[in-house]
VOTI-377149 format. One record per atom (N, C-alpha, C, O): residue number from 1; x, y, z; chain; atom name. Coordinates in Angstrom, 1 decimal, always signed. Layout:
<balos>
<k=NUM	c1=X	c2=Y	c3=Z	c=A	a=CA>
...
</balos>
This chain:
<balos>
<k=1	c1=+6.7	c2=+12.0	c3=+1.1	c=A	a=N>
<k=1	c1=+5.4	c2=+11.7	c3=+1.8	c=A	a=CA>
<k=1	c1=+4.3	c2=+11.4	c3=+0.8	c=A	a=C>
<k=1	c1=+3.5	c2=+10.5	c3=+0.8	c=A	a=O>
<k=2	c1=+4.5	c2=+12.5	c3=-0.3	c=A	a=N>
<k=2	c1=+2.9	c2=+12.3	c3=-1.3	c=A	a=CA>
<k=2	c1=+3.4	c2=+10.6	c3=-2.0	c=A	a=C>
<k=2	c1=+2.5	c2=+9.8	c3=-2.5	c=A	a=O>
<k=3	c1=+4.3	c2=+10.4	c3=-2.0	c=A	a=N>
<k=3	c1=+4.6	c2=+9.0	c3=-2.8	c=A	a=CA>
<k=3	c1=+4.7	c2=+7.9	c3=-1.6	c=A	a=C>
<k=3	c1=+5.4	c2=+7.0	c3=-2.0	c=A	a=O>
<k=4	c1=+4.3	c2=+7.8	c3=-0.4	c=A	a=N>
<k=4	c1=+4.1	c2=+7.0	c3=+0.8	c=A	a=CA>
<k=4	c1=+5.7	c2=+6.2	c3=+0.7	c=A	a=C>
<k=4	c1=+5.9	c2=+5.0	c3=+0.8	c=A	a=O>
<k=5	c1=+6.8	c2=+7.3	c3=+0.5	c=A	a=N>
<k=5	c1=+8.0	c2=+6.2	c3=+0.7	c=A	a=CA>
<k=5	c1=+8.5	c2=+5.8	c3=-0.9	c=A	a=C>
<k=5	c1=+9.6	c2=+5.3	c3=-0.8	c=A	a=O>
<k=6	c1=+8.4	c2=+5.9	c3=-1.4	c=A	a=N>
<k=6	c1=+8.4	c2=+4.9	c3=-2.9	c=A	a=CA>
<k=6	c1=+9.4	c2=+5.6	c3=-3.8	c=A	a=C>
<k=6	c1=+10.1	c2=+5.1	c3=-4.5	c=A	a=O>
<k=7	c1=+9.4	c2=+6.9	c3=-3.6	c=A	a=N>
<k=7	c1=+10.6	c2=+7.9	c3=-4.4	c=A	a=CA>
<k=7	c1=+11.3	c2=+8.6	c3=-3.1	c=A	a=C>
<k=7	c1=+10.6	c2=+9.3	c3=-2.5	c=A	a=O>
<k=8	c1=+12.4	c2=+8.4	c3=-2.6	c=A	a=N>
<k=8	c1=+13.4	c2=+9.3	c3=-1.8	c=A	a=CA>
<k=8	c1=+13.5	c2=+10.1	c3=-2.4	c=A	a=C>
<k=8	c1=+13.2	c2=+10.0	c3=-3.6	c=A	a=O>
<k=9	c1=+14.1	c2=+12.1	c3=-1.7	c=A	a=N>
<k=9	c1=+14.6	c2=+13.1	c3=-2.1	c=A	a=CA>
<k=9	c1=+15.7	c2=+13.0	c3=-2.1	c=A	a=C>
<k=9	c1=+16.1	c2=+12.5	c3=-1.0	c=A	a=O>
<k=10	c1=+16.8	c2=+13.3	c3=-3.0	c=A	a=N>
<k=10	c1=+18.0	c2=+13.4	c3=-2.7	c=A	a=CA>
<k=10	c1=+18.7	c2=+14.3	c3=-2.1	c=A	a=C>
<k=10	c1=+18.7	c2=+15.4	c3=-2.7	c=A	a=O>
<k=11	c1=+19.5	c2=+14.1	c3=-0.8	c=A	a=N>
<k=11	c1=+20.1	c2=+14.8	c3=-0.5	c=A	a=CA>
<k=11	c1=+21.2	c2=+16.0	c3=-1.8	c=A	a=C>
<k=11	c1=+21.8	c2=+15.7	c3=-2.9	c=A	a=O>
<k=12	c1=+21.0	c2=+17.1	c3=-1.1	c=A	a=N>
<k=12	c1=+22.2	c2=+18.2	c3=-2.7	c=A	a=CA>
<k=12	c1=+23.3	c2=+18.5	c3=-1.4	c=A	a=C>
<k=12	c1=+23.1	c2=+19.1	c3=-0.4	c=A	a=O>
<k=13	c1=+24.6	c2=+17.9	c3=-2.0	c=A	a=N>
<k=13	c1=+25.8	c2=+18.4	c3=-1.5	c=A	a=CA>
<k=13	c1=+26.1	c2=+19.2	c3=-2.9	c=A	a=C>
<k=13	c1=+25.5	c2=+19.0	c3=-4.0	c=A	a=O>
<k=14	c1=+27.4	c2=+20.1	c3=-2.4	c=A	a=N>
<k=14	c1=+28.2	c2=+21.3	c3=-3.3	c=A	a=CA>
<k=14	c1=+29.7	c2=+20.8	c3=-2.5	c=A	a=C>
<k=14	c1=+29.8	c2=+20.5	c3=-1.3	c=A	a=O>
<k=15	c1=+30.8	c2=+20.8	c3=-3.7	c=A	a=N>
<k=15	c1=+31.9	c2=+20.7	c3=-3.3	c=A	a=CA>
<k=15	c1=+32.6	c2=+21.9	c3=-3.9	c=A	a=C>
<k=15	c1=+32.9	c2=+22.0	c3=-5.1	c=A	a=O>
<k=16	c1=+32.7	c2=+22.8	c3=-3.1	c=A	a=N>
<k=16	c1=+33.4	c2=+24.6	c3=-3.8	c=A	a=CA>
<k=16	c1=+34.7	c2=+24.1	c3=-4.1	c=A	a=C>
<k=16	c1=+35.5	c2=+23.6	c3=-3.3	c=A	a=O>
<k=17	c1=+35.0	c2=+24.6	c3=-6.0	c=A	a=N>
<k=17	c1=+36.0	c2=+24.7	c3=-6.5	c=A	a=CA>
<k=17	c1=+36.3	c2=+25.8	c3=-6.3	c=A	a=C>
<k=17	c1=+35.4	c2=+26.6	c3=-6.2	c=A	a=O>
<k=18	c1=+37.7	c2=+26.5	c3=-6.0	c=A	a=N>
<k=18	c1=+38.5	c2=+27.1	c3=-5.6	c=A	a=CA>
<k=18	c1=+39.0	c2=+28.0	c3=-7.2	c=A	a=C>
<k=18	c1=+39.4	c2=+29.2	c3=-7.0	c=A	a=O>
<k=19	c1=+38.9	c2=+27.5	c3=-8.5	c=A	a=N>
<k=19	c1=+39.1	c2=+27.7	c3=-9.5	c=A	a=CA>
<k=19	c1=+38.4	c2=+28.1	c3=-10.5	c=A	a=C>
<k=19	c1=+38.8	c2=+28.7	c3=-11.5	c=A	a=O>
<k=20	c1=+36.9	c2=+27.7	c3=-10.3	c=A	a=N>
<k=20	c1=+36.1	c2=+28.0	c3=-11.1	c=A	a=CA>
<k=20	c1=+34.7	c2=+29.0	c3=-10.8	c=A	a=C>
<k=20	c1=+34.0	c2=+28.6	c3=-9.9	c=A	a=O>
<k=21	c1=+34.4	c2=+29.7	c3=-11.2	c=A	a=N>
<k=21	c1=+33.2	c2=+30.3	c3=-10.3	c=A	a=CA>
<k=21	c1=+31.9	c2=+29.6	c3=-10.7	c=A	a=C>
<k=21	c1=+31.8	c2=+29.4	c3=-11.9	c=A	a=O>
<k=22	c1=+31.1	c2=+29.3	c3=-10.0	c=A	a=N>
<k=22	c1=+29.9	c2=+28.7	c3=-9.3	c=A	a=CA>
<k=22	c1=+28.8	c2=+30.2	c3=-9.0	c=A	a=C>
<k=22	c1=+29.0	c2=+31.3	c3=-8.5	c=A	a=O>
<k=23	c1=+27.3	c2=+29.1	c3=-9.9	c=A	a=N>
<k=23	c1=+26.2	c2=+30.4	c3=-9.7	c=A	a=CA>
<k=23	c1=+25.4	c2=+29.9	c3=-9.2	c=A	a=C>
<k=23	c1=+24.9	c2=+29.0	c3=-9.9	c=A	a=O>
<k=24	c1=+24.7	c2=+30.2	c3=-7.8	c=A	a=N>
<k=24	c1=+23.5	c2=+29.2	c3=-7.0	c=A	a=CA>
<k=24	c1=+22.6	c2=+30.0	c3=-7.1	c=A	a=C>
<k=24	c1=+22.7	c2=+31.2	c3=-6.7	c=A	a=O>
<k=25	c1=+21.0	c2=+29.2	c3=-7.8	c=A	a=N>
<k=25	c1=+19.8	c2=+29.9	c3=-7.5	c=A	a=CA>
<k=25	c1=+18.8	c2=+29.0	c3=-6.7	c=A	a=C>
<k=25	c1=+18.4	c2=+27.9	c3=-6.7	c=A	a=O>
<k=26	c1=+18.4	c2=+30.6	c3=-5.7	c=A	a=N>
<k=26	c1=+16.9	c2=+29.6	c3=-5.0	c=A	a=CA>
<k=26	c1=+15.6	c2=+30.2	c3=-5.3	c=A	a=C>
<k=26	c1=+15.3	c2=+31.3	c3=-5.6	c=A	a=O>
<k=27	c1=+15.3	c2=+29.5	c3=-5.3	c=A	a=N>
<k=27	c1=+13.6	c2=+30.0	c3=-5.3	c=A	a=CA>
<k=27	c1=+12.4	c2=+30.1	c3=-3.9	c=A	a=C>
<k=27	c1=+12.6	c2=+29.6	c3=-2.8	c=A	a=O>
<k=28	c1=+11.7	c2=+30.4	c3=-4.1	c=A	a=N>
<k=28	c1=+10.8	c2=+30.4	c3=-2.9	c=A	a=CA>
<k=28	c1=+9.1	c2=+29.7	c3=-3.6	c=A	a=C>
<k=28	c1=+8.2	c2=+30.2	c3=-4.3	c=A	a=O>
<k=29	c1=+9.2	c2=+28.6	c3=-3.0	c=A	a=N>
<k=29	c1=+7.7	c2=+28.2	c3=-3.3	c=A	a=CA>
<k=29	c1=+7.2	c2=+27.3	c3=-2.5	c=A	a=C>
<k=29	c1=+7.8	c2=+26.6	c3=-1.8	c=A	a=O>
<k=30	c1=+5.9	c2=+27.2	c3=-2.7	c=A	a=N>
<k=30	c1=+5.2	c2=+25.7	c3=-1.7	c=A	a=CA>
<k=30	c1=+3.8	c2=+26.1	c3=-1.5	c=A	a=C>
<k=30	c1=+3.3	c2=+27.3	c3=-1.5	c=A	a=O>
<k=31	c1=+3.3	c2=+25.2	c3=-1.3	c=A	a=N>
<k=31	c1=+1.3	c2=+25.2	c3=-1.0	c=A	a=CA>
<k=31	c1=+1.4	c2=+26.3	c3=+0.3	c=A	a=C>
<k=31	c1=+2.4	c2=+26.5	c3=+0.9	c=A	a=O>
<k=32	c1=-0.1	c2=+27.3	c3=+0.7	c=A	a=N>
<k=32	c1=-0.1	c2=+27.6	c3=+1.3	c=A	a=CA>
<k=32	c1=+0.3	c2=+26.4	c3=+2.6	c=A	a=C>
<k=32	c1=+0.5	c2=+25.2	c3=+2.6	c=A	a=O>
<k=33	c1=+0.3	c2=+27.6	c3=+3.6	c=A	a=N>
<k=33	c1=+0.5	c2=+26.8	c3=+4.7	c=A	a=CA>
<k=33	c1=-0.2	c2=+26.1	c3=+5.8	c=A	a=C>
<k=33	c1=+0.2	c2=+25.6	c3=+6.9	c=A	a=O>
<k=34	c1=-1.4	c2=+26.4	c3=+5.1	c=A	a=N>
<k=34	c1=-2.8	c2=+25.5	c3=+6.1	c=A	a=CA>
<k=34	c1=-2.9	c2=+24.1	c3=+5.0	c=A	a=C>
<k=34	c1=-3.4	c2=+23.1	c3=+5.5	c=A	a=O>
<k=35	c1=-2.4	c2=+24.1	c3=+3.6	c=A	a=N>
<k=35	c1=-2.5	c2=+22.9	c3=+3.1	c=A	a=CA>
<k=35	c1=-1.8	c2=+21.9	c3=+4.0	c=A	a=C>
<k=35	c1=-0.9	c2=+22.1	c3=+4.8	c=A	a=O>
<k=36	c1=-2.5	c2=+20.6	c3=+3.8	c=A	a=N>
<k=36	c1=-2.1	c2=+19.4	c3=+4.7	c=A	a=CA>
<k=36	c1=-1.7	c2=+18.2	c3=+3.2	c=A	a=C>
<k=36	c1=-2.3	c2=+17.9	c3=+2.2	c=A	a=O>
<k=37	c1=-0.4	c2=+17.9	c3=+3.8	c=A	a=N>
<k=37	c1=+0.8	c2=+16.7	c3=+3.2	c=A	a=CA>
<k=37	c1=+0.3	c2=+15.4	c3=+3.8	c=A	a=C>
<k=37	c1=+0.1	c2=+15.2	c3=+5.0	c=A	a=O>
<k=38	c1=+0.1	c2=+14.5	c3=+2.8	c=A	a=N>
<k=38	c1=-0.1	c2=+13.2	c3=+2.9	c=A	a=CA>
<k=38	c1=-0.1	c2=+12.4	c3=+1.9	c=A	a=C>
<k=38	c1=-0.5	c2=+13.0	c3=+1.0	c=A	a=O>
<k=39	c1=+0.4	c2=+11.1	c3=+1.6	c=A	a=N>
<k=39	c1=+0.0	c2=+10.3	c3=+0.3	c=A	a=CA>
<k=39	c1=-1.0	c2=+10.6	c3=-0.3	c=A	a=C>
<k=39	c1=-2.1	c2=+11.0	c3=+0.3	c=A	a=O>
<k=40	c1=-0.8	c2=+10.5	c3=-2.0	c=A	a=N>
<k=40	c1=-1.4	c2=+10.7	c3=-3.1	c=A	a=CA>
<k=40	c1=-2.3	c2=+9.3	c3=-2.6	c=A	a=C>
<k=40	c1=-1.7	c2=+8.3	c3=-2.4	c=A	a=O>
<k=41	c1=-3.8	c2=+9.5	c3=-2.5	c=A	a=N>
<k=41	c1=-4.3	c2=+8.2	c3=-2.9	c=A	a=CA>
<k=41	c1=-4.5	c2=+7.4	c3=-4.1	c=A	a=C>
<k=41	c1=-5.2	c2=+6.3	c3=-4.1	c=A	a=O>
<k=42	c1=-4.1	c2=+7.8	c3=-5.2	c=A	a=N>
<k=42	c1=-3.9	c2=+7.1	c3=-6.1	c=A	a=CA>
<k=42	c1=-2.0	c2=+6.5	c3=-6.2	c=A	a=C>
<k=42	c1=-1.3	c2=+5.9	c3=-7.0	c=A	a=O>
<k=43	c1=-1.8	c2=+6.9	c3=-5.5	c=A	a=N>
<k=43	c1=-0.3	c2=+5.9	c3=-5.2	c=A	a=CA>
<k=43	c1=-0.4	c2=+5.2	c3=-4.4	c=A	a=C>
<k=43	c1=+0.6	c2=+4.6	c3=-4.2	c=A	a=O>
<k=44	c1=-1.4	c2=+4.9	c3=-3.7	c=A	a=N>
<k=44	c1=-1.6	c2=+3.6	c3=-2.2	c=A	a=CA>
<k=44	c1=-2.1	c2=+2.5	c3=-2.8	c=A	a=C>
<k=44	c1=-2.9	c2=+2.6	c3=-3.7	c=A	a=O>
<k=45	c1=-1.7	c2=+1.5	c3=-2.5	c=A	a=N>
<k=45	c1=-2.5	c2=+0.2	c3=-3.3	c=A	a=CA>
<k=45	c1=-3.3	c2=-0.3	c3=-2.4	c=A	a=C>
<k=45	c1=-2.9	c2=-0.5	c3=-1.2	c=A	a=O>
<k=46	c1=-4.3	c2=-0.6	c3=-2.7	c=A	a=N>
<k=46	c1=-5.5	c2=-1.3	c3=-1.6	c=A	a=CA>
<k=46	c1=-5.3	c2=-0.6	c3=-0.3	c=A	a=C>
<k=46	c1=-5.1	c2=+0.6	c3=+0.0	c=A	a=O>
<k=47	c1=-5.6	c2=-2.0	c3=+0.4	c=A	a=N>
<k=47	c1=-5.4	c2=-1.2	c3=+2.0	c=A	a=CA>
<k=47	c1=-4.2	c2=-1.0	c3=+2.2	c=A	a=C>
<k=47	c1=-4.2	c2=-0.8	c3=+3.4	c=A	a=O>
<k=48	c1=-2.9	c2=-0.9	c3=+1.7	c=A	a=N>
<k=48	c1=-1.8	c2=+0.0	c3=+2.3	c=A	a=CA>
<k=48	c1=-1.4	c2=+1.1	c3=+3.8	c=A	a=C>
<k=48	c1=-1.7	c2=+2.3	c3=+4.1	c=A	a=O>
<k=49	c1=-1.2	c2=+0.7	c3=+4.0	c=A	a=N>
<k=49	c1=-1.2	c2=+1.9	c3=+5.8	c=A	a=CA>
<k=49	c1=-0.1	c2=+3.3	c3=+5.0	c=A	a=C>
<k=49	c1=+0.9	c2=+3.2	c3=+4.2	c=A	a=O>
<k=50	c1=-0.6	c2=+4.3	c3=+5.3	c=A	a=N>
<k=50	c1=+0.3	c2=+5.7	c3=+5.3	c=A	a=CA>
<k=50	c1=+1.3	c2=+5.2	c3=+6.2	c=A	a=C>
<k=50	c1=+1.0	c2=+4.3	c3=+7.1	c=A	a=O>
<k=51	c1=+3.0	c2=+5.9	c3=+6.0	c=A	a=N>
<k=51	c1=+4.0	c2=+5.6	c3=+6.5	c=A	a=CA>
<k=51	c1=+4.3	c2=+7.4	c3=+7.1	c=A	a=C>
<k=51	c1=+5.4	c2=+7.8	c3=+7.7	c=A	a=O>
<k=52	c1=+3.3	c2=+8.0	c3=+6.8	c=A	a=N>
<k=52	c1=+3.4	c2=+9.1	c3=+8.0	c=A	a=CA>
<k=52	c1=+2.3	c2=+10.1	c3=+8.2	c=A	a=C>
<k=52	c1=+1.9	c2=+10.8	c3=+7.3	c=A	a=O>
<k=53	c1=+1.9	c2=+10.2	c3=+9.3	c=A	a=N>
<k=53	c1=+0.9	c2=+11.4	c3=+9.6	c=A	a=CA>
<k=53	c1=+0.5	c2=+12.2	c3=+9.0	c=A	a=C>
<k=53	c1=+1.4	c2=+13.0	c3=+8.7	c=A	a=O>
<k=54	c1=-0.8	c2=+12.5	c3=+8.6	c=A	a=N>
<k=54	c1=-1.0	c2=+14.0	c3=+8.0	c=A	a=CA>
<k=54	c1=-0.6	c2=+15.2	c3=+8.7	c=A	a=C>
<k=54	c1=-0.8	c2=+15.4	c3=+9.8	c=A	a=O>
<k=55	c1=+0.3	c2=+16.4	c3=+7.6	c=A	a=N>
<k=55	c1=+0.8	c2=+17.5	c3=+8.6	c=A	a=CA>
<k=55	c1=+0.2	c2=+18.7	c3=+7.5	c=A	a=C>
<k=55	c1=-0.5	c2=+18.8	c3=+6.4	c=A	a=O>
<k=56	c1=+0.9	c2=+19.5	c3=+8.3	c=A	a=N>
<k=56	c1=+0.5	c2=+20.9	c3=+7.6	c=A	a=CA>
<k=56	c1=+1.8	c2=+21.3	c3=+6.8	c=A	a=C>
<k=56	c1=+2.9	c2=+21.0	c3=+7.3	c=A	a=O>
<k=57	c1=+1.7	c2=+22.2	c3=+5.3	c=A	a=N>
<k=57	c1=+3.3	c2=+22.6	c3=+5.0	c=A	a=CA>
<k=57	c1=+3.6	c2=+23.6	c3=+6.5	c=A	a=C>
<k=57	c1=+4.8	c2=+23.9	c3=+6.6	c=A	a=O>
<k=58	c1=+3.1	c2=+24.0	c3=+7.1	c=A	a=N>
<k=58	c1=+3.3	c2=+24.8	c3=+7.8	c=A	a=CA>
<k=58	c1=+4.1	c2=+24.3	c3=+9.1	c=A	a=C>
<k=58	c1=+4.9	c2=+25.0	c3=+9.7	c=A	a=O>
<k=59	c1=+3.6	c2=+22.9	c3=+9.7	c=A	a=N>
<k=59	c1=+4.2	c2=+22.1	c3=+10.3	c=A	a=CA>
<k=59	c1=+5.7	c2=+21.6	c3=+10.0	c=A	a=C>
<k=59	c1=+6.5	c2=+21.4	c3=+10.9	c=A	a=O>
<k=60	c1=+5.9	c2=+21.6	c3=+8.9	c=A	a=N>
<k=60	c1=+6.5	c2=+21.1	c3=+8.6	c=A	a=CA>
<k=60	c1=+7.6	c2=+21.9	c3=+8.0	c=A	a=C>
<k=60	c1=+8.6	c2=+21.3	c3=+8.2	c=A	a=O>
<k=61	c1=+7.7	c2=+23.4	c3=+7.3	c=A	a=N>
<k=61	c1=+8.3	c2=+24.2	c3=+7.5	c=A	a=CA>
<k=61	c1=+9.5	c2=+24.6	c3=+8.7	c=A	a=C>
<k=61	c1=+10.7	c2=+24.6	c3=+8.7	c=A	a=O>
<k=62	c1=+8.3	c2=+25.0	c3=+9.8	c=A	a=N>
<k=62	c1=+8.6	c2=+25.0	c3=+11.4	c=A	a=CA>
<k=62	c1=+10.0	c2=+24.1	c3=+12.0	c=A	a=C>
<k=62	c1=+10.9	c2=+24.4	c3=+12.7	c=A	a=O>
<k=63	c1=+9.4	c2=+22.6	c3=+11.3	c=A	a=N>
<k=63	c1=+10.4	c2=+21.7	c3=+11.4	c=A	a=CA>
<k=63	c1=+11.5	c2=+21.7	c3=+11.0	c=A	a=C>
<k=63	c1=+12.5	c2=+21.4	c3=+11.7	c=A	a=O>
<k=64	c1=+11.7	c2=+22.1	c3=+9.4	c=A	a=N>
<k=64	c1=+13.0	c2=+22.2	c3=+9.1	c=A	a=CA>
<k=64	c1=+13.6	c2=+23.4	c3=+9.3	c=A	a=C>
<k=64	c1=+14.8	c2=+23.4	c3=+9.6	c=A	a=O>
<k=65	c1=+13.0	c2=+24.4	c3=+9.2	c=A	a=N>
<k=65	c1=+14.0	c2=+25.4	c3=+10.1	c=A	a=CA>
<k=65	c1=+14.5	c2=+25.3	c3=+11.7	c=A	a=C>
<k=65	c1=+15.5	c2=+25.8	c3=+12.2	c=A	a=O>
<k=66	c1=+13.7	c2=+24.4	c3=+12.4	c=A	a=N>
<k=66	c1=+14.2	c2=+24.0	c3=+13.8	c=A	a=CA>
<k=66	c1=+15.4	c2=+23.1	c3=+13.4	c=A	a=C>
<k=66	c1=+16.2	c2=+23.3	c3=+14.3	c=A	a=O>
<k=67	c1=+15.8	c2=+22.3	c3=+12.6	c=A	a=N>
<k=67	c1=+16.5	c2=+21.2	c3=+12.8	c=A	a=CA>
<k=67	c1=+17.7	c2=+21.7	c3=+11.9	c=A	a=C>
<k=67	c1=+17.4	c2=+22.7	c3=+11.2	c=A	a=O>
<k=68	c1=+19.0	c2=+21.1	c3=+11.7	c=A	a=N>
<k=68	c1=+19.8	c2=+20.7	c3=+10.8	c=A	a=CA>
<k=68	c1=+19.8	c2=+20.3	c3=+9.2	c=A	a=C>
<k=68	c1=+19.0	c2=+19.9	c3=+8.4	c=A	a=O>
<k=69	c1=+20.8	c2=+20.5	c3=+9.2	c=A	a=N>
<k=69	c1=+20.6	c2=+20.2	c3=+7.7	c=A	a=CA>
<k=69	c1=+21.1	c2=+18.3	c3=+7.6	c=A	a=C>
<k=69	c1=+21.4	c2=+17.7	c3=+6.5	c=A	a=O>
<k=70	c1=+21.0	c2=+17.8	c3=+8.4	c=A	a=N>
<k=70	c1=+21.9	c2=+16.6	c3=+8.4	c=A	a=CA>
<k=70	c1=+20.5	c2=+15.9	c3=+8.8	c=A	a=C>
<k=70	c1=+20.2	c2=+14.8	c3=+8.3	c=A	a=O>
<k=71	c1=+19.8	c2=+16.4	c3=+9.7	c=A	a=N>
<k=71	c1=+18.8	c2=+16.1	c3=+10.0	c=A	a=CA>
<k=71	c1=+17.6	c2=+15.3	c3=+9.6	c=A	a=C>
<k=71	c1=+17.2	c2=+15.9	c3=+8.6	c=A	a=O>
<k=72	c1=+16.8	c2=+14.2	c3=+9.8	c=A	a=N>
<k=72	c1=+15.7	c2=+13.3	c3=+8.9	c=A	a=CA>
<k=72	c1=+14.4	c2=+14.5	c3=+9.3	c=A	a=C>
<k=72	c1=+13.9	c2=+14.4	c3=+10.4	c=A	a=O>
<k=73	c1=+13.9	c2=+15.7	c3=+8.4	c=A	a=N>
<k=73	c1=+13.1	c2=+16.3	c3=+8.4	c=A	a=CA>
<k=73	c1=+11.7	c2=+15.8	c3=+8.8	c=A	a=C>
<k=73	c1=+10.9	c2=+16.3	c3=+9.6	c=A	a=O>
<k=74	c1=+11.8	c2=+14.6	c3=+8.0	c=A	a=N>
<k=74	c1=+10.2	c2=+14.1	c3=+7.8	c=A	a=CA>
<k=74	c1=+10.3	c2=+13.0	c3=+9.2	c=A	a=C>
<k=74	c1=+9.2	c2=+12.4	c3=+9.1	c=A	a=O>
<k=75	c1=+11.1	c2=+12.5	c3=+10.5	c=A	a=N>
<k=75	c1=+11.1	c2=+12.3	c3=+11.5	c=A	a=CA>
<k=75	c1=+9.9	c2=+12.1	c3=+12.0	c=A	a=C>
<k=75	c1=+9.5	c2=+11.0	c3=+12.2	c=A	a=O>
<k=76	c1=+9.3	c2=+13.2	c3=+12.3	c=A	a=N>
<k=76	c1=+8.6	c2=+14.2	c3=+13.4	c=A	a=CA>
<k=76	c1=+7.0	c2=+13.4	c3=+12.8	c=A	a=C>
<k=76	c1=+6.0	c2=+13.1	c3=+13.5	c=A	a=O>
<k=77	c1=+7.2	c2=+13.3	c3=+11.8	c=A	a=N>
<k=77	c1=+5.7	c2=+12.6	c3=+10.9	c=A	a=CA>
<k=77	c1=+5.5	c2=+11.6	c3=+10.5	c=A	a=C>
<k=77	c1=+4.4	c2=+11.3	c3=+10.0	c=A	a=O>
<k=78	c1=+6.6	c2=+10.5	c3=+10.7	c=A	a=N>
<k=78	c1=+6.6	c2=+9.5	c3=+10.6	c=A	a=CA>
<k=78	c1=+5.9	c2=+8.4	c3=+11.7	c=A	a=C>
<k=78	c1=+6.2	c2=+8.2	c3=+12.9	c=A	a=O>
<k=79	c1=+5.1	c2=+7.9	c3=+10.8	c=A	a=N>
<k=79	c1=+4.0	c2=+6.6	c3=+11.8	c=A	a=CA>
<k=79	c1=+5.2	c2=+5.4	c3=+12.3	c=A	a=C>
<k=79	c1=+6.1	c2=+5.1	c3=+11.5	c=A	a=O>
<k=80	c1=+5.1	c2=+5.0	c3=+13.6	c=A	a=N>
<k=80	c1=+5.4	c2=+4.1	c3=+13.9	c=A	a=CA>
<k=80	c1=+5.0	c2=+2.8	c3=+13.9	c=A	a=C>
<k=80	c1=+4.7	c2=+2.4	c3=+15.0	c=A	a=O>
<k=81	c1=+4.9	c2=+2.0	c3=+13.1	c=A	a=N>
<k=81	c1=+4.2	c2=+0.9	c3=+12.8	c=A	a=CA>
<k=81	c1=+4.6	c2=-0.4	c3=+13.5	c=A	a=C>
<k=81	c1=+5.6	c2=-0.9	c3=+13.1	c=A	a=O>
<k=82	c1=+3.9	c2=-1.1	c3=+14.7	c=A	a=N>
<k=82	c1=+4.3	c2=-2.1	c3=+14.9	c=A	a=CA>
<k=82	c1=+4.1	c2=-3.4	c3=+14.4	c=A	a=C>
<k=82	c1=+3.1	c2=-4.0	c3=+14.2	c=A	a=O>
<k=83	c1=+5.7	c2=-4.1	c3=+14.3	c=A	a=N>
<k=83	c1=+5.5	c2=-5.8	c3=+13.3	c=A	a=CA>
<k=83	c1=+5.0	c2=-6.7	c3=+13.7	c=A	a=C>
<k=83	c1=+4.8	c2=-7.7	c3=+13.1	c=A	a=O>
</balos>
């Protein structure tokens, strides 16, 4: 979203070797939760249209624990733009 589209997240698959041991770390972080997500305006060029709604991390949070892991998270915030 802060890059209006222009850098994708990559999906992280794990394929468990059966032979080797594997060490997974998580962390916990992110803007409070009243901060609001939107393109960097210095990554918009001119008049450019945002390619998704301003949300809250908190909104957005909400979202991905409701949904799937298979799931398009950022869905729910995406502008529909007509051609």
């Amino acid at each position: 979203v802060m890059t209006n589209g222009r850098f994708k997240s990559v999906k992280r698959r794990v394929v468990a070797n059966g032979t080797k041991s594997r060490v997974s770390m998580i962390y916990f972080g992110g803007p409070p939760l009243s901060e609001k997500i939107a393109p960097l305006p210095s990554l918009m060029q001119g008049e450019e249209d945002s390619l998704y709604k301003e949300f809250t991390w908190f909104e957005y949070k909400k979202s991905a624990f409701n949904s799937r892991l298979s799931d398009n998270r950022l869905g729910l915030f995406e502008k529909i733009i007509a051609s």
